[in-house]
N, C-alpha and C positions, 0 to 999 in steps of 0.2 A: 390369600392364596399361598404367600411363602409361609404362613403361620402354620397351615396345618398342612402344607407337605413336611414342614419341620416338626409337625406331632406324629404323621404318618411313620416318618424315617424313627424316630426316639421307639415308638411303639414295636417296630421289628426289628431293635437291637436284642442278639443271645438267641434269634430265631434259626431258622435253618432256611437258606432259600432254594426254593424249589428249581432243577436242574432246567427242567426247559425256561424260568423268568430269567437264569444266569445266560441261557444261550442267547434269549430274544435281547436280552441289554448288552452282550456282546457283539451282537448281530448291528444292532443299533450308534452303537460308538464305532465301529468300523464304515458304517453308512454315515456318520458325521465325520470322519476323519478323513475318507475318501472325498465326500462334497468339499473339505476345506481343500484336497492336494489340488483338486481338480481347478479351483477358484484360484489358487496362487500359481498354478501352471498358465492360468489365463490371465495375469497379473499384464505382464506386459500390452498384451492385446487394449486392454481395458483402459489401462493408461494412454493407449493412443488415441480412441475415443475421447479425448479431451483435446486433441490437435482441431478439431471441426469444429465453429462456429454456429453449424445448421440446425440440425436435428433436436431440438430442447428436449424432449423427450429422454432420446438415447442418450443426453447429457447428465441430465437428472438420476438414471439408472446407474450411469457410469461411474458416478458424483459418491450414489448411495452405498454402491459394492464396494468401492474401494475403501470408503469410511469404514468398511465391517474386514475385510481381509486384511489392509496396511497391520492391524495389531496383530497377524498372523507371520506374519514374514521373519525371518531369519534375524538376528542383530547387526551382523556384518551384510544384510541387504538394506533393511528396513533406511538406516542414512541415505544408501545413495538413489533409493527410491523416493524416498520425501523429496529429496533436493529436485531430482526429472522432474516433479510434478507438480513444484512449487510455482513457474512460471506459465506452466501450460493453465493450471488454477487462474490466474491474473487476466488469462486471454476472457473469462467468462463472469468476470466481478459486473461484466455492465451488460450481459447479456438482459436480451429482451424478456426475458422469461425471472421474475421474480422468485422460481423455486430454485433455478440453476445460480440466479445471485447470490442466496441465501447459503446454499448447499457448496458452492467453492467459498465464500468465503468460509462457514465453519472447517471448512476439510481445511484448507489452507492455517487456518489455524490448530486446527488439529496438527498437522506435518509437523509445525513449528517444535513442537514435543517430541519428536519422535527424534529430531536430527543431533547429535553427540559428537565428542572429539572432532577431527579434520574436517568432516561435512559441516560442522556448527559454522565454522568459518566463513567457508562459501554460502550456506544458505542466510548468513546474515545480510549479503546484497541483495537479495532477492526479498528478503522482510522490508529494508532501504524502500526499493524499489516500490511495494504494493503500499507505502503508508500512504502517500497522499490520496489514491484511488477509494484509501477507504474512507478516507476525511470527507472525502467529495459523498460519499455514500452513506453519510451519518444525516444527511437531508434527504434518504432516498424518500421514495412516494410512500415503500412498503416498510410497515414498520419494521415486522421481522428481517428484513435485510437493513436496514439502521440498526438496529438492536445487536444485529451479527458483527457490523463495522466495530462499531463499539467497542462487541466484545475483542475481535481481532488485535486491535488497536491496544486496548490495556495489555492485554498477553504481548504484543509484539516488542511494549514498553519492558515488558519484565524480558521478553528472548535478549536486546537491547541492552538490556541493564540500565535503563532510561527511567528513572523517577519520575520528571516531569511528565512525561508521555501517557507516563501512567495517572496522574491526577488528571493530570488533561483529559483523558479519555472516559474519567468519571463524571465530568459536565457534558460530554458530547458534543463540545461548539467547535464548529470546526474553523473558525474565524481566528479563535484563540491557540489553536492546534497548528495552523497554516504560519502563523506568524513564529511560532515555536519551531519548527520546521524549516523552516529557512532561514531562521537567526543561526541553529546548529548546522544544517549542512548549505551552507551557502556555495563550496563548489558545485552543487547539484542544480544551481539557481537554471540553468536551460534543460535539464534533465525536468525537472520542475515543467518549465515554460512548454517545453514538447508534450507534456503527459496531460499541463492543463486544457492546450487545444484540444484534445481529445471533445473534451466536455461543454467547448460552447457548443458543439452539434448536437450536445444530449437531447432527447426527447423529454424529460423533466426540468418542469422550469426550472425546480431549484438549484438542480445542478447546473444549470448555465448561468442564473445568477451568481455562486461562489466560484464557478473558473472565471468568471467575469472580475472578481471581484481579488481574484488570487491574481489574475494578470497585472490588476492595478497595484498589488502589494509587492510583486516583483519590480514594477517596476521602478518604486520609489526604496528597494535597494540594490538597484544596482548603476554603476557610474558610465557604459557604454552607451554610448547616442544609438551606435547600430542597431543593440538590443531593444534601447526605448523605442526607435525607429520601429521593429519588428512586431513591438507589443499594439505599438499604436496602429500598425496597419492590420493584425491578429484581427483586434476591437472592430473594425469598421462594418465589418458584417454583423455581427449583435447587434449592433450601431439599430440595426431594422429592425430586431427582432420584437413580434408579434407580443409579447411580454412586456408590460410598461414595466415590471418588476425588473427585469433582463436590461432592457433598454435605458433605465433611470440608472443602473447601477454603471453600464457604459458611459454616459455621459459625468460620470460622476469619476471613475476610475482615469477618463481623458482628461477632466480638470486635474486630478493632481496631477500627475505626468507633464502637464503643462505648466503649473504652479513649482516643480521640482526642476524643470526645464530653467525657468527664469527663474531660480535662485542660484541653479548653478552658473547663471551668465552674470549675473549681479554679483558674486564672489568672483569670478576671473575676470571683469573690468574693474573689482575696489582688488583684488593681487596683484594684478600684472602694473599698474603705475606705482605702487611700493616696490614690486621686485625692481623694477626701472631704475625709480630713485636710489634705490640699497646699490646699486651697479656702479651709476653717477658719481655716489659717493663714495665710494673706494677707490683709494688709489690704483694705480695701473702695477704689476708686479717690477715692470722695465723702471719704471717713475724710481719706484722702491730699493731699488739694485745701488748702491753704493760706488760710488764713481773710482775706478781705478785709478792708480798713480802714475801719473805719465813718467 
């Protein structure tokens, strides 16, 4: 088709074009220029349609226009439009609707391109923010939304500047990606632990087995009793879950938590009678004081 619209075009160079074909293609690029003012006047609107959780449908639609208008927008808009819509995107990564999973993560990573200068900045918490959701989603059911994670994930590593990220995301394990993630952003270890609850209620096993399986990896880095506390009471509902897959990795993720429990109490009973002794045997500073000359 493009082959021989490009013999057509070669063929009527040096010709003369006929006045009504110049009016009707005039006629034409003005009815496509008005369709785009019209489409970017409703830009805003469209973007709200992503506030709603309900309608997959309208979400889908909403998903799809803005993938075709965003490369219409102004330069000094286009930033801080990506940025609005980078988190409203996140609200629908786990929507029940596999075209709408599919369709915000590509848009979301499409955004990622568009954001430059000052916006780059901020929209780097929001790239933060959506990794693990896609980790989790690199098991989804549907392939084409794994497929999309993936690709999310590589780009998110290059938005990043993140090497690793990027190899990582060319095996797709998200076990080896989780563990990589939380070695680098370890202040985020409850931002983490909030986002993984999310996903023992998933309606796919697999994603309840790796939040399952990611609670048990938080837990064995970090040194708060209250937080192990928190993870182990998290777990007790999986604890049932109808999944021997889900269920086995529970009990598996509360052995170590339990095994990293009693090591830590086996170090602070073999520390605390050395630090004891080390006290014992130091003199006292008073002891140490040089007797004044009566």
């Amino acid at each position: 088709m493009a082959a021989s619209c490009k013999k057509r075009g070669s063929g009527a160079v040096g010709k003369a074009v006929h006045p009504c074909h110049r009016s009707l293609r005039c006629r034409n690029e003005v009815a496509c220029l008005t369709q785009a003012e019209k489409l970017l006047a409703l830009t805003p609107s469209i973007v709200a349609c992503l506030d709603s959780t309900g309608d997959s449908d309208d979400t889908a639609l909403a998903l799809r226009v803005l993938e075709n208008i965003l490369p219409l927008l102004e330069e000094n808009a286009l930033g801080p439009t990506a940025h609005a819509i980078a988190p409203k995107l996140r609200l629908h990564f786990d929507s029940e609707s596999d075209t709408v999973r599919q369709l915000s993560i590509c848009l979301f990573q499409f955004v990622m391109g568009f954001v430059t200068g000052a916006e780059e900045k901020k929209m780097k918490e929001q790239v933060w923010e959506s990794l693990l959701p896609l980790v989790f989603h690199l098991h989804d059911q549907k392939q084409n939304v794994a497929k999309a994670a993936q690709e999310a994930l590589y780009f998110a590593g290059w938005f990043l500047k993140w090497r690793k990220l990027r190899e990582l995301a060319l095996t797709a394990e998200p076990w080896d990606i989780s563990k990589c993630l939380l070695e680098r952003k370890r202040k985020k270890t409850k931002d983490f632990l909030h986002q993984t609850e999310v996903y023992l209620q998933s309606p796919q096993e697999m994603l309840r087995r790796d939040a399952v399986r990611f609670m048990g990896l938080i837990g064995q880095h970090v040194d708060e009793p209250r937080t192990t506390e928190y993870i182990r009471q998290a777990l007790e509902g999986p604890r049932q879950d109808a999944s021997p897959l889900v269920s086995s990795s529970v009990t598996e993720a509360l052995l170590m938590l339990e095994q990293r429990r009693q090591r830590s109490r086996l170090s602070l009973q073999w520390l605390l009678p050395r630090a004891w002794r080390r006290r014992r045997s130091t003199p006292s500073r008073d002891l140490q004081k040089p007797r004044e000359d009566q």
